[in-house]
Structures are given as structure tokens and as C-alpha cells.
N, C-alpha and C positions, 0 to 999 in steps of 0.2 A: 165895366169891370165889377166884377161879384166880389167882395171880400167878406171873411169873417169880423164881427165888429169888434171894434180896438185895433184891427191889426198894425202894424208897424210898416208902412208903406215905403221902408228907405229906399226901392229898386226902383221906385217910378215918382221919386221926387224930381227929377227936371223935369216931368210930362206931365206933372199933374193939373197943370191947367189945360192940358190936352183933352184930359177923358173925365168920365162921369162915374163916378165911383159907387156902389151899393152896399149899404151892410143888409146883409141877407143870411138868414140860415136855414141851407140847403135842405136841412131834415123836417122842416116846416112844411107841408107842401102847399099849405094853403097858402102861407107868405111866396111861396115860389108860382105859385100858380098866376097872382093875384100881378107881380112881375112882370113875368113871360108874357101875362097878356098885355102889359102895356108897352113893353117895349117891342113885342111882335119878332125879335130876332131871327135873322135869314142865315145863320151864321155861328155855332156854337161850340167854343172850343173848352172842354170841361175839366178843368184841371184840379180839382180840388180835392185830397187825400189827406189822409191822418192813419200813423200809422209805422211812417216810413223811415223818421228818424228817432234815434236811441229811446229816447225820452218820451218815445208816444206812446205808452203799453196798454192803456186801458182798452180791453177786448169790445165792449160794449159800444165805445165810441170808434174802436175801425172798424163796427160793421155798419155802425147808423151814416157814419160819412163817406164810408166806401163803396157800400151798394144802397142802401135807403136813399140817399141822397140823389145818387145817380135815376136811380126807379123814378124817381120825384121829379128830374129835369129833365127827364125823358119824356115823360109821361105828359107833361106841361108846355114841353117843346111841341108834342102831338097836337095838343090839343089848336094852336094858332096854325101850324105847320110849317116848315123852314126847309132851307137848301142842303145843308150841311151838318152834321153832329158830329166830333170828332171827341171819344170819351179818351183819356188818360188811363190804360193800364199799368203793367209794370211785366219784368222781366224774371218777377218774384213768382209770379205764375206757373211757371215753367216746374220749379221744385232743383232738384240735383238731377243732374244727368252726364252720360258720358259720349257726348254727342254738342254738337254745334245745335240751339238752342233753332229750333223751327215750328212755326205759326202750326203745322201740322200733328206739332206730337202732345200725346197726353198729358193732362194739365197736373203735377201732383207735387205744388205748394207746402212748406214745410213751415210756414209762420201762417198765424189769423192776418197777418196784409197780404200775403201773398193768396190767398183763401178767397179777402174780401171783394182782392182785384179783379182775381179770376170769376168769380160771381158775377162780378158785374158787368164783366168783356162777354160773356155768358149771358146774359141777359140782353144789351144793346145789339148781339150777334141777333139773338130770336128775334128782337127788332125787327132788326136789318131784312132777316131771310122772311120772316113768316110775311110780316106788316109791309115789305117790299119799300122800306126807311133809308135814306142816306146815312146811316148808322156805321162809324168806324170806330175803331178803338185802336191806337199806338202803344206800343209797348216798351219803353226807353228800356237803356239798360244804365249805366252805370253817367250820365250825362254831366259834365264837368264846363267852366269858361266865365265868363262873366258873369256878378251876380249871386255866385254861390253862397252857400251858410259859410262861416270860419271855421266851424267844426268839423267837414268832411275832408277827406281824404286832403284830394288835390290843394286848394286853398289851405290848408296844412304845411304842408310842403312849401308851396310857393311863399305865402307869408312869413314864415320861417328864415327860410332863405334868403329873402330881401332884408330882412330884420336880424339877421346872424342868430338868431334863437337856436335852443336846440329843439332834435323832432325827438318824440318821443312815440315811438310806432309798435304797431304790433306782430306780424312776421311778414319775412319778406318773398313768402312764398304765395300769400292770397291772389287771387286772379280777377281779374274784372275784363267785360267790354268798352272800353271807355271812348263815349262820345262827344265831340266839341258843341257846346250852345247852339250853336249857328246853323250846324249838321242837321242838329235835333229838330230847331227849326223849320228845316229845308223839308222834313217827311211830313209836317203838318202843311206847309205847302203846297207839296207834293200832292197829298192827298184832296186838299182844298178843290186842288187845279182839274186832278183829276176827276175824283167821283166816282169808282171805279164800279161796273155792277157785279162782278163776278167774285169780289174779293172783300174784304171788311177787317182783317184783323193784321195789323203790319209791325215787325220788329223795328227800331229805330238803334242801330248800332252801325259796328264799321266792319263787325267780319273777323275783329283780331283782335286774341287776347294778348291781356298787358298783368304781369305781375305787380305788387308793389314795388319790387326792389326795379324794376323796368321804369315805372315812372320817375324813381329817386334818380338813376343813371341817365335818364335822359336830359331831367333836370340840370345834372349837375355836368353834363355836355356842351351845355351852353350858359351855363352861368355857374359858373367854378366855384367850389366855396368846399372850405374848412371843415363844415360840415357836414358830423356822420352821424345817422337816426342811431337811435338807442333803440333796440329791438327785443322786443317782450314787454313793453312797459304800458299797453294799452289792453285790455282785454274783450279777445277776439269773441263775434256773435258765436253761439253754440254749434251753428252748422257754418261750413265754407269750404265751398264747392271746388273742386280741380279744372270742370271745364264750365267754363262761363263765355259762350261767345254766341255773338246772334250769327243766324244765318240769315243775310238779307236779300236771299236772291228773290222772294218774292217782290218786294221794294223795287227795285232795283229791276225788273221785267214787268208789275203791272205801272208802277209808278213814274220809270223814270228815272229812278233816285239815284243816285249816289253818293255816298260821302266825301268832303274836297278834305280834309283834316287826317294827318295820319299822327299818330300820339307826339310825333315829336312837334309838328308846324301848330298845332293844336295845344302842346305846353307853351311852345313861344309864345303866342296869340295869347293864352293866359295870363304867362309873366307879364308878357306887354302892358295888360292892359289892369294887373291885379299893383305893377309898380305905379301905374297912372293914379288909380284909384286907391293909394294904401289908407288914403285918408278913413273909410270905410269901415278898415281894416285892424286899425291902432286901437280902440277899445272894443272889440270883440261888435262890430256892426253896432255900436250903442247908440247913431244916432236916431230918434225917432220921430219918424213921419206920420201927422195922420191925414187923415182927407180933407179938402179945406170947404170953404162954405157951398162950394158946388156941386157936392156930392148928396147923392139921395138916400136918406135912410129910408127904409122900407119895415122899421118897427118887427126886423127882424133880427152853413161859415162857407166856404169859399168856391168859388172857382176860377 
């Protein structure tokens, strides 16, 4: 596992005598290269972005770790050679549209992440086609369940909820495709299993949009409570879209895929498992993990 260094390891504290941990920084190439070659990797699943949450603004740093970076472990993965590469897009790509959201249409990004993304789904594509690469790129959409920040949406809600807080939201008209962890997991799978040669770029969604006030009502279908969000009290991104939904019939015809989670079985499985876990939950994820002596520094942020 690639991490940026310091980072706060709390998701993979039970497993961390499991795996071998790196601080590396992806925009180093030489630090990356020097890496790749030792570890020889058959297998590379690239998930490292900046960019995506509130807080991330600096333009300079979502393009050094959105595309530089990517360029970097592409390039490095070339050079030993491996079975698989699967890069992390985004759904940010896409832009606004009035259309079910498909691997096929024009890319026209309305943020530098969604810019950076598409740059770089753009680049491991040329890969793929020119260099004749196992070169893919997934493109989640709105992916919610175990694990999540406390800050987003879902985990909002849910903690709240369990905690009688109130929510304080921002309209209940926003739209999202909202997919369960496991779901999301099942298309890097998917694509793992397959390898597909005709195809390279795949939405990771379920097909159906869900407004906010859809998630709150589903919520509160199965776990009744008092509580009603106070709406207007967050302040909404600049742009937000009407139609936000993947079309996964590629998925889904080269891959196999399908998603088992429909928003509702998908919030239970949440609650379930965000009530198991509230401990996480009670000071805003404060507690902090870091690597422990088995981990390799490499005198170098993430994937």
C-alpha cells in the first residue's frame, strides 16, 4: 500500500500487520520509479487524488497529483511491465449534462478535478490504445458504506441519526448516483477478472438517481426518528447538476457487472455497520493510526 506520509491509517488498523505500507510521493518520479522497480508489481490499482473534497483547492496541487502523478506510475509501471492497471477517474469528468452520464460522450468538466481527472483517463486511454497496455480507468460516481469521511453526505445522515443530532443540509433537491462500497468494489473486480481488450474506460454506478431528500426518506423508513434536516444551512457547490446518473450498460455487457445494492439495502448495510462502528464516529474519526515498524519508507502521496 502507497500512502502519503503521516497519513492517518484509521481504515486499515485491524490489517495492518497484514500489509506493507509505503510513504511515497507519487510526483517524485524518481522516488516512484526506484519503487516499481523493486517491488516489480503485477497488479496496480491507482487510487490516489487530491482535489475532491471541500477543502482541497489548491489548483497546482490537483494537477501535480491528478495527472503528474498518474504520468509518473504509468510510466514506471512500463518500464518493469505488469498484468493489470486500473487508474481511478471520477464522474466529475463528465461536466453537466441532460442525459444519463455514458463512457461515450464528451468530456466538459466544470471544476480543475474534474479537468484533472479527465486528463488523466485521457492519457492511460492513449496508453491503452496506442502502447496496446492493460490500461483502465473506473469512474465512480457518488460511492457511499463503510469507511467513509464524517463529512460527506451519507455518514451525515446516518451518524446523526443514530446520535438524535440534528442534520443541518443543504437542499433537498440535489441529485447524485449513489453507489454502495462493495458495488464499487465489484467493478475493479470485474475488470481485474476480465481484462477486457476492446474497452478501457467503465462507469462504476447503479443506473438510478437518488435526490438528497430520497436518501433522508429512506433513511427514516427504516429507522424512524424525530428527526427533520434543517434545509439551507449548508452551502451548496457553485454548480449542481439535475441529471447525474451513470449509464452502466457498458459495465454490465463487457464486464459482467452488475450492482447487488439498490439505495435502500445499500443504506441498511450502512446503518448496520456505521451503528457497529460508531466508535470511529463519536470525535469526527480522531483516532490516529500510523504505520507501524513494518512499513517501508522509501524517503519519499498516495495511491
Amino acid at each position: 500500500v502507497l500512502v502519503e506520509k503521516n497519513t492517518n491509517l484509521w481504515r486499515l488498523g485491524d490489517i495492518l500487520d497484514r500489509v506493507i505500507v509505503h510513504d511515497l510521493d507519487l510526483t517524485n518520479f524518481d522516488g516512484v520509479t526506484k519503487l516499481v522497480d523493486a517491488l516489480r508489481p503485477s497488479v496496480i490499482l491507482h487510487l490516489a487524488s487530491y482535489g475532491g473534497m471541500p477543502d482541497q483547492l489548491d489548483q497546482k496541487t490537483i494537477y501535480k497529483v491528478n495527472l503528474e502523478a498518474t504520468i509518473n506510475l504509468v510510466n514506471a509501471c512500463k518500464g518493469v511491465g505488469f498484468d493489470c492497471f486500473i487508474n481511478t477517474g471520477s464522474s466529475s469528468e463528465y461536466g453537466i449534462k441532460n442525459e444519463s452520464l455514458s463512457e461515450s460522450l464528451v468530456l466538459e468538466p466544470v471544476s480543475d478535478y474534474g479537468v484533472s481527472k479527465a486528463a488523466a483517463t485521457q492519457f492511460c486511454l492513449k496508453e491503452a490504445l496506442f502502447n496496446k497496455l492493460p490500461i483502465y480507468t473506473i469512474r465512480p460516481f457518488s460511492v457511499y458504506g463503510d469507511y467513509e469521511m464524517p463529512t460527506r453526505l451519507i455518514p451525515t445522515v446516518l451518524v446523526n441519526t443514530l446520535q438524535g443530532k440534528p442534520l443541518s443540509l443543504s437542499s433537498p433537491h440535489f441529485v447524485r448516483d449513489y453507489i454502495h462500497i462493495k458495488d464499487m468494489v465489484g467493478v475493479y473486480l470485474a475488470v481485474l477478472a476480465q481484462k477486457p481488450r476492446d474497452a478501457f474506460v467503465f462507469n462504476g454506478g447503479t443506473g438510478v438517481q437518488s435526490s438528497i431528500q430520497d436518501v433522508i426518506t429512506t433513511v427514516q423508513s427504516f429507522w424512524p426518528s424525530l428527526i427533520q434536516p434543517e434545509w439551507g444551512q449548508q452551502v451548496p457547490r457553485p454548480w449542481e447538476p439535475t441529471m447525474w446518473r451513470a449509464d452502466i450498460s457498458l459495465a454490465q455487457k463487457i464486464l459482467g457487472w452488475q450492482p447487488h445494492y439498490t439505495l435502500a439495502t445499500g443504506l441498511q448495510a450502512a446503518m448496520h455497520w456505521f451503528n457497529q462502528h460508531s466508535s470511529f464516529y463519536d470525535q469526527g474519526v480522531s483516532r490516529d493510526i500510523r504505520p507501524s515498524t513494518r512499513s517501508t519508507t522509501t524517503n519519499a502521496s498516495a495511491s
